[in-house]
MILUM-552519 format. One record per residue (C-alpha): x, y, z; residue in three letters. Coordinates in steps of 0.25 Angstrom, whole numbers, padded with zeros to 4 digits, always signed. Example, Ala and Ser with C-alpha at 12.3 -4.5 7.8 and 13.67 -1.06 7.14 Angstrom:
// MILUM-552519
+0049-0018+0031ALA/+0055-0004+0029SER/
***
This chain:
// MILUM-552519
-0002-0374-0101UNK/-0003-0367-0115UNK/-0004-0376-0126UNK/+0007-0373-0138UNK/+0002-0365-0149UNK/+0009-0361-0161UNK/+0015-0345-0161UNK/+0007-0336-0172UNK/+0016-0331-0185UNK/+0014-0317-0179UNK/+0020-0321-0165UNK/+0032-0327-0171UNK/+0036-0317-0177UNK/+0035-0308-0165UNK/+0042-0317-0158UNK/+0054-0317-0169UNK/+0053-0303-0169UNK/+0059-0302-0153UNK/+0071-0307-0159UNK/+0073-0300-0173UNK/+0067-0288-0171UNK/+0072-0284-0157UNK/+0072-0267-0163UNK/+0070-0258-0174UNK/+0085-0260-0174UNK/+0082-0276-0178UNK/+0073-0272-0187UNK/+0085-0265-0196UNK/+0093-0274-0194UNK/+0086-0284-0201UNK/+0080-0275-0212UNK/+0095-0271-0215UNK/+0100-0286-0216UNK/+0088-0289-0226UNK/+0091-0278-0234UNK/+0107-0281-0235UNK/+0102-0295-0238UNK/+0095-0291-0250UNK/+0107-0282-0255UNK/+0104-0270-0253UNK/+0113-0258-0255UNK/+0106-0248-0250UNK/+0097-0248-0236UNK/+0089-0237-0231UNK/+0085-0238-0216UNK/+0073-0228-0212UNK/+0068-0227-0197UNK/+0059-0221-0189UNK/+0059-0220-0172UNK/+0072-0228-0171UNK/+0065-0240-0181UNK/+0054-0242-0172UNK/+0044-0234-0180UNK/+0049-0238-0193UNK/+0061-0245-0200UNK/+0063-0244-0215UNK/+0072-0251-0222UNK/+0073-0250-0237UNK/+0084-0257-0247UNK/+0088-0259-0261UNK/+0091-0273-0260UNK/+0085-0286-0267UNK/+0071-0283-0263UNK/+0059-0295-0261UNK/+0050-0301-0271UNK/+0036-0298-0271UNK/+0032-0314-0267UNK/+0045-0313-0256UNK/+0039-0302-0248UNK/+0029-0309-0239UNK/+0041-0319-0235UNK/+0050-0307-0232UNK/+0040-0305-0219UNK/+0038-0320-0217UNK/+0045-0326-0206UNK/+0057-0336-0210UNK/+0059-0332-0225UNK/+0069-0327-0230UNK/+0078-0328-0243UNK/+0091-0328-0238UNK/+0092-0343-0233UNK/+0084-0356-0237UNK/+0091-0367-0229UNK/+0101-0371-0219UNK/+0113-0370-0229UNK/+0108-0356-0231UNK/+0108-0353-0216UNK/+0120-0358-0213UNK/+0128-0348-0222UNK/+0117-0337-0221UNK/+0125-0325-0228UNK/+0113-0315-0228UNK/+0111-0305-0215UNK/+0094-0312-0215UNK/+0092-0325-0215UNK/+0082-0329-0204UNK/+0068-0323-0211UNK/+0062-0319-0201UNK/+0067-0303-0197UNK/+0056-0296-0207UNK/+0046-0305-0200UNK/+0049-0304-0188UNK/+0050-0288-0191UNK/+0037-0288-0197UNK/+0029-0295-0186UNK/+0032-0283-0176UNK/+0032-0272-0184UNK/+0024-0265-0197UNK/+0033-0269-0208UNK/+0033-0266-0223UNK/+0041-0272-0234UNK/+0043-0267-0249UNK/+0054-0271-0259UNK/+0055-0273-0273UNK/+0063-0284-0277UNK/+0074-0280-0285UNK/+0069-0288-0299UNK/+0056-0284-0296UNK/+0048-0271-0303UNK/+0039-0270-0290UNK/+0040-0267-0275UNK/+0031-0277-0265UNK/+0026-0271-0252UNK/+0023-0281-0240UNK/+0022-0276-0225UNK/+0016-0282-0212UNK/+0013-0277-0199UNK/+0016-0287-0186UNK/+0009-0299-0195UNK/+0008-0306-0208UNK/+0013-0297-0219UNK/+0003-0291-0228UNK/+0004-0294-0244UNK/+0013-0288-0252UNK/+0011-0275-0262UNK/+0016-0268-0274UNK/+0026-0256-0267UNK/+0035-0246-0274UNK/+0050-0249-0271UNK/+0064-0248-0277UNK/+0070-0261-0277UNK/+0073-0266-0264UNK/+0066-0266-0249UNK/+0060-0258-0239UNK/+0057-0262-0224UNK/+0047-0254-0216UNK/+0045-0257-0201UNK/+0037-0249-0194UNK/+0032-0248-0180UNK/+0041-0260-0174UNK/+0034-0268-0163UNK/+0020-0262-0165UNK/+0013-0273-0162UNK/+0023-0279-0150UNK/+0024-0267-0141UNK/+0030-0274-0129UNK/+0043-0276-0140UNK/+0042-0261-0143UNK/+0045-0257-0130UNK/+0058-0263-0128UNK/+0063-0254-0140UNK/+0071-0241-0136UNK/+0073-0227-0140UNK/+0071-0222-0154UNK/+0085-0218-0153UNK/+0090-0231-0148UNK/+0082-0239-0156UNK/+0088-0231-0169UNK/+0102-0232-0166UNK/+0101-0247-0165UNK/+0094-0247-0178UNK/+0105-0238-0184UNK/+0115-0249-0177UNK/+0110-0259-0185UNK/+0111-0252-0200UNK/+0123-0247-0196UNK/+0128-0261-0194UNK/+0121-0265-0207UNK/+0130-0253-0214UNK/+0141-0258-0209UNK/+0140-0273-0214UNK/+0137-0268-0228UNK/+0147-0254-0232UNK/+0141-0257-0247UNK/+0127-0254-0244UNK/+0122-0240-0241UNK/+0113-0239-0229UNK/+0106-0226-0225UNK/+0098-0223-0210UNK/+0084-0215-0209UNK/+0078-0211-0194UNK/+0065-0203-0192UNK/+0067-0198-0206UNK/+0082-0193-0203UNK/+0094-0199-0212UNK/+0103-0206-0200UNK/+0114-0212-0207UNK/+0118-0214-0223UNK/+0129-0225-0225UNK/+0133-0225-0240UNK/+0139-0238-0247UNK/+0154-0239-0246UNK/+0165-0247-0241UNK/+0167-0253-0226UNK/+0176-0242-0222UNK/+0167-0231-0226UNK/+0154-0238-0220UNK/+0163-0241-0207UNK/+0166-0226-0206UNK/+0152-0221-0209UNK/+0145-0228-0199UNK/+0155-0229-0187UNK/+0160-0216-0190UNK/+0175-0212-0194UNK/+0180-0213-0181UNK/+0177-0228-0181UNK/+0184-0231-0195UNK/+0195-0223-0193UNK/+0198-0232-0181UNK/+0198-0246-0188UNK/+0205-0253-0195UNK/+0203-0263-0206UNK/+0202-0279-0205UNK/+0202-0289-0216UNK/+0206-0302-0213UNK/+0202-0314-0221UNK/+0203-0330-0215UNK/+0203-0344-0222UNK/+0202-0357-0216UNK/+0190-0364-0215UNK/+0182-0351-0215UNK/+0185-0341-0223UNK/+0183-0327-0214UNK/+0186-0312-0216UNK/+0186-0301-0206UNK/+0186-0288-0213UNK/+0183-0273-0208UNK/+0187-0263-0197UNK/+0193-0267-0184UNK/+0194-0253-0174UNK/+0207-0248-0170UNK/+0208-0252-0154UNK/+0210-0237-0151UNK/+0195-0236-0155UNK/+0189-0243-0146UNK/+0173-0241-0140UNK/+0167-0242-0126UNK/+0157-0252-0132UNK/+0156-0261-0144UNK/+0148-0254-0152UNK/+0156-0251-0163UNK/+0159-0267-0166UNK/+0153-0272-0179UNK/+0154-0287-0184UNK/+0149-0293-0196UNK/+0150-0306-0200UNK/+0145-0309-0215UNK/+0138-0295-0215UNK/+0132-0300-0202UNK/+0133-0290-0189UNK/+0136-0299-0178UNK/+0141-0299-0164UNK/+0147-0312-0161UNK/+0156-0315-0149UNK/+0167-0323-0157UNK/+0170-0311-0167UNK/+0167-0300-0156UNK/+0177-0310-0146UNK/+0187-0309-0157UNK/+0186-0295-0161UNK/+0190-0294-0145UNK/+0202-0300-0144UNK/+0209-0293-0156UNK/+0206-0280-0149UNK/+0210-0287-0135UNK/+0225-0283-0136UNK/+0222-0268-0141UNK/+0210-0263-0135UNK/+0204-0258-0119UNK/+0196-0270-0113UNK/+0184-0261-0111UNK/+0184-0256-0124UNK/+0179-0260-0137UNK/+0184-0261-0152UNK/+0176-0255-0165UNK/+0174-0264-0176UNK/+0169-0268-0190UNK/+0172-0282-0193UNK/+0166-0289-0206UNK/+0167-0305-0205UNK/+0165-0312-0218UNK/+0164-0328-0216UNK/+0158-0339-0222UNK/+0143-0339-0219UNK/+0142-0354-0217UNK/+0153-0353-0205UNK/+0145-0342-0196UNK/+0130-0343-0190UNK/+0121-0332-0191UNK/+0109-0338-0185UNK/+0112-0336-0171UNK/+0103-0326-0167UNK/+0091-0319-0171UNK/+0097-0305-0174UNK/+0109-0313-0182UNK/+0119-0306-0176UNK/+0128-0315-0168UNK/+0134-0328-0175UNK/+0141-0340-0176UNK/+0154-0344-0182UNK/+0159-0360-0186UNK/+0172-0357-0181UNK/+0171-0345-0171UNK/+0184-0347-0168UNK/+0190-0346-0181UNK/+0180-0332-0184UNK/+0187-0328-0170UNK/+0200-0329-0173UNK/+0201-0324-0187UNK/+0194-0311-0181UNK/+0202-0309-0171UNK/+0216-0309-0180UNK/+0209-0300-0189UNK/+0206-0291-0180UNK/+0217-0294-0172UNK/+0227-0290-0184UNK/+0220-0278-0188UNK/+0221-0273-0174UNK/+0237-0277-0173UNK/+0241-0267-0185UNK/+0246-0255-0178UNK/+0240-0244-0177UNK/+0254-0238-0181UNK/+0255-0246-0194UNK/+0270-0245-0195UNK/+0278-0246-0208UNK/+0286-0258-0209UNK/+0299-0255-0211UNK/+0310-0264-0215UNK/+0318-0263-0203UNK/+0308-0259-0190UNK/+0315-0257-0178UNK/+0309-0267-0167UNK/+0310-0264-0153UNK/+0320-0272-0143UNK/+0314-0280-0133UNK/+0328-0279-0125UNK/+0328-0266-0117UNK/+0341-0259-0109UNK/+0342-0250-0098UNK/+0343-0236-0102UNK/+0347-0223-0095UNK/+0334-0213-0096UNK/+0328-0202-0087UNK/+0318-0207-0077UNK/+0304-0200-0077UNK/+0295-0198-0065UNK/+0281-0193-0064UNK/+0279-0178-0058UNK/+0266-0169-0056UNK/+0266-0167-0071UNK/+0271-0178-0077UNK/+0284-0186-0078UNK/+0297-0178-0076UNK/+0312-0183-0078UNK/+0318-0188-0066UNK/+0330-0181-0061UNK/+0338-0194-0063UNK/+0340-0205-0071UNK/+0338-0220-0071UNK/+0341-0232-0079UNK/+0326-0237-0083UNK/+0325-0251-0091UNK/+0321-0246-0106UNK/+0310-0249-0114UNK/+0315-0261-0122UNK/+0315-0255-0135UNK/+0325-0247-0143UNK/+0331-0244-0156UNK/+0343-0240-0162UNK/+0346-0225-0163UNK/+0347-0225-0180UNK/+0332-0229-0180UNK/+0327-0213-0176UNK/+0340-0208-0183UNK/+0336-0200-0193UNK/+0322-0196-0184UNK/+0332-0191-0174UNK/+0340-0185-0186UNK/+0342-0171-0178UNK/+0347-0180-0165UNK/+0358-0186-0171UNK/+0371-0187-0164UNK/+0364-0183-0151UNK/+0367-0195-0138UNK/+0356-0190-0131UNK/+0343-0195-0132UNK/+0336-0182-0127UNK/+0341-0175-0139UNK/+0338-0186-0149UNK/+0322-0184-0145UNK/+0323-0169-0143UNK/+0328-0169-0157UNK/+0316-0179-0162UNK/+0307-0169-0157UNK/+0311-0159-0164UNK/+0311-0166-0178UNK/+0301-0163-0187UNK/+0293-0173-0192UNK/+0297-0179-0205UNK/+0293-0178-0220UNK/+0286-0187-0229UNK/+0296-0194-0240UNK/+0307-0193-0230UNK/+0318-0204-0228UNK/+0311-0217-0221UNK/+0315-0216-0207UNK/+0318-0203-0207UNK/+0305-0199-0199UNK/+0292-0201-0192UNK/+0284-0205-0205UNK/+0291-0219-0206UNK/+0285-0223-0193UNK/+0269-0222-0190UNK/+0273-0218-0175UNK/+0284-0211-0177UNK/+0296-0205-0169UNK/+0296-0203-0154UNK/+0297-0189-0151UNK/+0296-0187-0134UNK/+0289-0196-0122UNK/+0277-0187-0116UNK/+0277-0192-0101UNK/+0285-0203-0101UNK/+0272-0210-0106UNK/+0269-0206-0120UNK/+0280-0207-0134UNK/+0279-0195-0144UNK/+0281-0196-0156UNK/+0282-0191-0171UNK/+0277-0197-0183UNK/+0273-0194-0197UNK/+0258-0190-0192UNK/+0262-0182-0179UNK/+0264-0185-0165UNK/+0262-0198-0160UNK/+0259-0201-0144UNK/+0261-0215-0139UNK/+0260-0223-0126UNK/+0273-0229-0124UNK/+0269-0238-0112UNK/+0257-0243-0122UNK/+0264-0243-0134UNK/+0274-0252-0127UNK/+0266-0260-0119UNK/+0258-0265-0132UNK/+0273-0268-0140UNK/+0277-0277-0129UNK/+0262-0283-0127UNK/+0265-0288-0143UNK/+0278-0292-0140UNK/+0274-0300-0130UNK/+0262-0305-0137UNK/+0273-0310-0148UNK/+0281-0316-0141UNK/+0272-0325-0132UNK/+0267-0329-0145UNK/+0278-0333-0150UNK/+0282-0340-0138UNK/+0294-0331-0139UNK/+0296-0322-0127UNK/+0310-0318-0124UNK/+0313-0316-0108UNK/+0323-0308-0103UNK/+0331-0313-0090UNK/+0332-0300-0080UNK/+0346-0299-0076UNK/+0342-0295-0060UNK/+0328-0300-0058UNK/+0317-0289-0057UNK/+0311-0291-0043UNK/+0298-0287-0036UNK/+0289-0289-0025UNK/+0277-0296-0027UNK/+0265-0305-0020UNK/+0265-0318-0015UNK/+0254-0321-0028UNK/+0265-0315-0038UNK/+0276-0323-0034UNK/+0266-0336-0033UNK/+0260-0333-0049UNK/+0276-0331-0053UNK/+0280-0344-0047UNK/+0266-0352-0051UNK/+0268-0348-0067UNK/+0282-0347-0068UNK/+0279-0354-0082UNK/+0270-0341-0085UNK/+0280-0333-0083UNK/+0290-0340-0089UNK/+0282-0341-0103UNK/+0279-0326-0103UNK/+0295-0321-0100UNK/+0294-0320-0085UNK/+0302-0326-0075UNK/+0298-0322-0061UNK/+0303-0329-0048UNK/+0298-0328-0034UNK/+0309-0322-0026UNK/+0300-0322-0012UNK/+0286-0323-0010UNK/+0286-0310-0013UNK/+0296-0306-0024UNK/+0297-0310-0038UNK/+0309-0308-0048UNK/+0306-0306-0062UNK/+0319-0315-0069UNK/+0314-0313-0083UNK/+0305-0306-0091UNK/+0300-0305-0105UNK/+0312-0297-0114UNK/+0303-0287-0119UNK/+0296-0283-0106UNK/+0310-0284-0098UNK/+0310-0266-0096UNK/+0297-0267-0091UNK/+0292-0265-0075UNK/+0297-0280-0073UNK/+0290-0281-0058UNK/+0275-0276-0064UNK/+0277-0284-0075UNK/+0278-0297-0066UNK/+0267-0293-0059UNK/+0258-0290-0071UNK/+0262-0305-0076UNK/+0259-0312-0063UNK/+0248-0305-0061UNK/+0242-0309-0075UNK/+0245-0323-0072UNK/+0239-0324-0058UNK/+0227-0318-0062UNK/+0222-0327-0074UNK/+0233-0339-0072UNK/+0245-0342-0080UNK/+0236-0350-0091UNK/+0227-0339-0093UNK/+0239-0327-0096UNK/+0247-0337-0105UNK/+0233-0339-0114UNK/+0221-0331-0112UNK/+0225-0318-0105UNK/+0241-0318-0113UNK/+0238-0305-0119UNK/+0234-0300-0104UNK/+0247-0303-0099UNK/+0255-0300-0110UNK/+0249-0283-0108UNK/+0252-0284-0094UNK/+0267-0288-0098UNK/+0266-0277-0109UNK/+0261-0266-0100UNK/+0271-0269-0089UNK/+0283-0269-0098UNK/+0279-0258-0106UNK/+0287-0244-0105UNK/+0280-0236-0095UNK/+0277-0222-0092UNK/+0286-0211-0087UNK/+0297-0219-0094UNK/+0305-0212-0102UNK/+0310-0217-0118UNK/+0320-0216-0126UNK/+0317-0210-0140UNK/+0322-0223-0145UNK/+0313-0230-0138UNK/+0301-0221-0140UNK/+0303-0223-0154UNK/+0308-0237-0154UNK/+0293-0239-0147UNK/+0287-0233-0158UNK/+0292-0242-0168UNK/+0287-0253-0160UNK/+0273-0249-0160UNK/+0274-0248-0174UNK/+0278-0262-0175UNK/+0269-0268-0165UNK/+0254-0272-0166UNK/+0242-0267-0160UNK/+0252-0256-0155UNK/+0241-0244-0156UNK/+0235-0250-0143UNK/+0242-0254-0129UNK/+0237-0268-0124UNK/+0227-0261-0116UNK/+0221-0255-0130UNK/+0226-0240-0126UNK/+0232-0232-0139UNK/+0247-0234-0140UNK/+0247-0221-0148UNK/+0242-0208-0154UNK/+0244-0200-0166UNK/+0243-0185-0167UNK/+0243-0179-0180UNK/+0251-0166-0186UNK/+0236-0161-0187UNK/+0231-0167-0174UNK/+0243-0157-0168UNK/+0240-0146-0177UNK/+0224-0146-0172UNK/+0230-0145-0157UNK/+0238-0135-0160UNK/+0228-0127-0171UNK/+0237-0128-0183UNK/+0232-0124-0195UNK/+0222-0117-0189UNK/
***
C-alpha cells in the first residue's frame, strides 16, 4: 500500500483549479469580481479564440502595491478578509484568495498595476509555477490581467472545453451578468480584435434595456420593497410582465448584495408570485437586486460563490414573494380611481337574449329565442349615459350599441365621464364570435377575452372570500341535478364538510345522481353540473385536506373557469361594459389563471399601419 506523502504546492493548486477555473468563462468571472472589488469604474474585457487563447482584463480601480503583488498569486491571501468576523459578513465579490492562484497554476499569466498613490507600475507573471519576481512596467493607475493559453500544461482539462463560439458566449454571459450588478460602471467587450459589446455607465433602467434589449425592458415592471423586523431587507429592480414569458429560464437574473446567485429559496419564491398569472411550462424574465445584512446570509457555500444561505430562509422567502407578488397584482390596466366605481353584482337574473349556435362559419343567430341565466353583473343604464348620448330615448338595446358604434371617439379636456379617455379599457363597442368584447378607448380598439377575463374576476373573488372566511352561498330554489358515477356521489357524500366550507351543498339522490342544493352566490349563473364535477373531482384526486391548503388555488381556477361566462354566449352592452370595469378594479387581471392575456391593445396608428394611412 502506498505510503501517505504530502501533495506538491504546484499539484494543489491544480487541484483547486478543477473547481474555480472550470473555463475561460471562470476565468472572467473571477477577473471581473477583483476588479469591482478594487472600485473600478471603468473594465475593459479583451479575448481571443473564445478566452481560451487569451483573456485580458484591464481596470482603473485601486491597483496593488509593489510588495503586495507576489501575494496577489499566492494561494490563501487576500485583503478582503482577516478573521472569522470578517468572513461571516463578507460584503466583497473575492474573498477566498485563492482564484489568481489557482488561475495562474494552469495557464501563462501576467499581472501589472500601479497603485493608485504610487508613481510607478510593477509587473509580476508566472507561467503553471511560482510566480517570477516583480518589475518596473508602464501603466496608468489601476490593473491589467493577462491569461494566456489556459490549460497548456493540463491537456486532458483542455479537451473537455467546447467551441470558440460556445465558449465566448459564456464568457460574454458572465460580463454581462457583472454589467448588470453594477449600472454605474462602464464595461466594454473585445473578441479576436473586434468590439463586441460597449455598455456605457447609467442608471438600472438603461443598463437593463441595453443588455437585454428593448423588448425586455419594455416588458417589466418595477419592484421596490423594503422590510424591517429582525433583518432589515430590500428587494428592488424589475419583475417581467407575465405576458413575457420564455420557453427557458434564461432571462432570470438574481443578485444578492451585488452577488449573482441561484438559490432555491429566492427562485421557489420568485415561483409562486408568478403561479397565479403565468402557463406551467413557461417561465418569467427577471432582474431582482436583494440587499440584506451581510451577517444574515452565507456565501461560503460553494467554490464558484454562487449559491447561498440565508439565517431566516423563510422570512427572505416570504418577503420576496409579496414583493414580487404585489408588483405583479397592479393591473395591467392601471384604472383611475374614481370616487364612486361601479362594482359588479354578484346576484344575477334571468334575461331574455337571442341564442347563438355554431354554423360552418362561425356562430349565427338562432331563429328563436331562449331565457339564458345572465352573467351576474350589471349596471345601471345612467353609467354609459352620456357615452350612449346618441341612444338616448331608444328601449332597444340593439340600437343603443348600434349607436355606440357609430360614436366617435372623444376628445381630450372633455367632461369626466363623457368618453372612453376616463376609462383605461374603454367602452364596449360589439362581441366578435360570441367569444371576443370590442371595445373603444382613448388609444384605439381594445380586444378582450370575455370567458378569460371573467374567469380571473371570479378567481379573485373567490380567493377573497375564502380568505376572509366569508363566502356567501346561494340556496337554488329547484335543485340542479345530474348524473353521475358511483365515485362522485361517494367523494359528495365523504366530504360533505368540504363542500360545505367552500359553498357547496351536494346530496346524493341515487347512486348515480347528485343534486346541487347550493352554490357559492357569485358562481350561481354558471354550468352548475360541470362545476360539481370539476370540484369533486378536485377533491378525489388529491384529498380534502390537500385542496382546502396546499392546492386551494387549484380548485379555486377550476371553480372560476366553470362559472365563467362562456363562448357563443351573447351579452348585453351593459354587461360588456360592466365587465370592463371589473377588470379594471380587479388584480392580476391582464392574465387568466392559466396565464393567457386577458386583453389586447391596438392603437390608432397600429390600425393606420394596416390599413397604409399616411402613406
Amino acid at each position: 500500500m502506498p505510503s501517505i506523502h504530502a501533495l506538491s504546492d504546484t499539484l494543489i493548486s491544480q487541484i483547486a483549479a478543477g473547481e474555480v477555473v472550470e473555463r475561460p468563462a471562470s476565468v472572467v468571472k473571477e477577473l471581473l469580481e477583483n476588479a469591482l472589488d478594487a472600485g473600478a469604474h471603468v473594465i475593459e474585457v479583451a479575448l481571443d479564440q473564445g478566452g481560451v487563447k487569451r483573456i485580458r482584463i484591464n481596470d482603473d480601480g485601486s491597483g496593488i502595491e509593489a510588495d503586495d503583488l507576489p501575494l496577489a498569486l499566492a494561494r490563501h491571501a487576500t485583503s478582503k478578509i482577516a478573521s472569522l468576523d470578517d468572513l461571516e459578513s463578507v460584503r466583497s465579490l473575492g474573498f477566498r484568495g485563492e482564484a489568481l492562484a489557482s488561475i495562474a497554476s494552469v495557464a501563462r499569466v501576467a499581472v501589472v498595476s500601479r497603485h493608485a498613490e504610487s508613481q510607478r507600475a510593477w509587473r509580476i507573471a508566472a507561467e503553471g509555477a511560482a510566480p517570477t519576481g516583480t518589475e518596473p512596467a508602464a501603466h496608468a493607475p489601476g490593473t491589467t490581467i493577462e491569461v494566456a493559453d489556459l490549460y497548456f500544461n493540463t491537456p486532458a482539462r483542455r479537451k473537455f472545453l467546447k467551441s470558440e463560439q460556445t465558449e465566448f458566449a459564456h464568457c460574454q454571459d458572465m460580463l454581462e451578468r457583472a454589467a448588470l450588478s453594477r449600472p454605474d460602471v462602464a464595461f466594454s467587450l473585445k473578441h479576436n480584435g473586434r468590439v463586441i459589446q460597449h455598455l456605457p455607465r447609467g442608471d438600472l433602467a438603461r443598463r437593463i434595456e441595453t443588455v437585454l434589449g428593448a423588448e425586455f425592458a419594455a416588458a417589466m415592471r418595477p419592484v421596490d420593497e423594503a422590510g424591517g423586523g429582525e433583518v432589515a431587507l430590500r428587494l428592488y429592480g424589475r419583475a417581467g410582465a407575465p405576458s413575457f414569458s420564455r420557453a427557458s429560464r434564461d432571462l432570470q437574473f438574481v443578485f444578492v448584495n451585488g452577488r449573482f446567485v441561484r438559490d432555491k429559496v429566492l427562485a421557489h419564491a420568485l415561483r409562486e408570485a408568478y403561479r397565479d398569472v403565468m402557463h406551467g411550462d413557461r417561465h418569467p424574465a427577471y432582474v431582482l437586486y436583494l440587499e440584506i445584512d451581510p451577517r444574515t446570509v452565507d456565501v461560503n457555500v460553494h467554490p464558484s460563490k454562487i449559491e447561498v444561505r440565508f439565517r431566516d430562509s423563510r422570512a427572505v422567502h416570504q418577503f420576496v414573494y409579496h414583493a414580487v407578488a404585489k408588483a405583479l397584482s397592479g393591473n395591467a390596466v392601471q384604472a383611475p380611481a374614481p370616487s364612486a366605481s361601479p362594482m359588479l353584482s354578484d346576484a344575477g337574473a334571468l334575461q331574455a337574449r337571442p341564442s347563438f349556435g355554431g354554423g360552418p362559419n362561425g356562430p349565427t343567430p338562432a331563429s328563436t329565442t331562449m331565457f339564458q341565466p345572465g352573467l351576474g353583473i350589471a349596471q345601471p343604464r345612467s353609467n354609459y349615459a352620456a357615452y350612449f348620448a346618441a341612444a338616448r330615448g331608444t328601449a332597444q338595446e340593439s340600437a343603443i350599441a348600434s349607436a355606440a358604434a357609430t360614436l366617435p371617439r372623444s376628445e381630450p379636456g372633455g367632461e369626466p365621464g363623457s368618453g372612453a379617455d376616463d376609462h383605461p379599457l374603454g367602452y364596449a363597442l360589439a362581441q366578435l364570435h360570441g367569444i371576443y368584447i370590442l371595445a373603444q378607448n382613448a388609444q384605439g380598439l381594445v380586444l378582450i377575452d370575455m370567458h378569460a377575463a371573467h374567469e380571473r374576476i371570479l378567481y379573485e373573488k373567490l380567493k377573497n372570500a375564502l380568505d376572509q372566511s366569508a363566502m356567501q352561498t346561494q340556496k337554488l330554489l329547484v335543485p340542479v341535478t345530474f348524473n353521475a358515477d358511483r365515485l362522485d356521489v361517494a367523494t359528495a357524500e365523504e366530504h360533505a364538510t368540504t363542500l360545505h366550507a367552500i359553498g357547496f351543498d351536494v346530496a346524493p339522490l341515487s347512486p348515480t345522481a347528485l343534486a346541487v342544493r347550493a352554490v357559492p352566490a357569485m358562481l350561481a349563473n354558471g354550468d352548475l353540473p360541470s362545476l360539481a364535477r370539476g370540484v369533486l373531482s378536485d377533491i378525489r384526486e388529491f384529498g380534502a385536506s390537500r385542496v382546502i391548503t396546499e392546492r386551494q388555488n387549484e380548485l379555486l381556477g377550476t371553480m372560476a373557469c366553470h362559472g365563467a361566462v362562456r363562448a357563443n354566449r351573447a351579452l348585453t352592452p351593459h354587461e360588456m361594459n360592466a365587465l370592463l370595469r371589473e377588470m379594471e378594479e380587479t388584480e392580476r387581471s391582464g392574465q387568466c389563471n392559466h396565464g393567457r392575456p386577458t386583453w389586447y391593445q391596438m392603437s390608432l396608428s397600429d390600425l393606420d399601419k394596416l390599413f397604409m394611412r399616411g402613406r
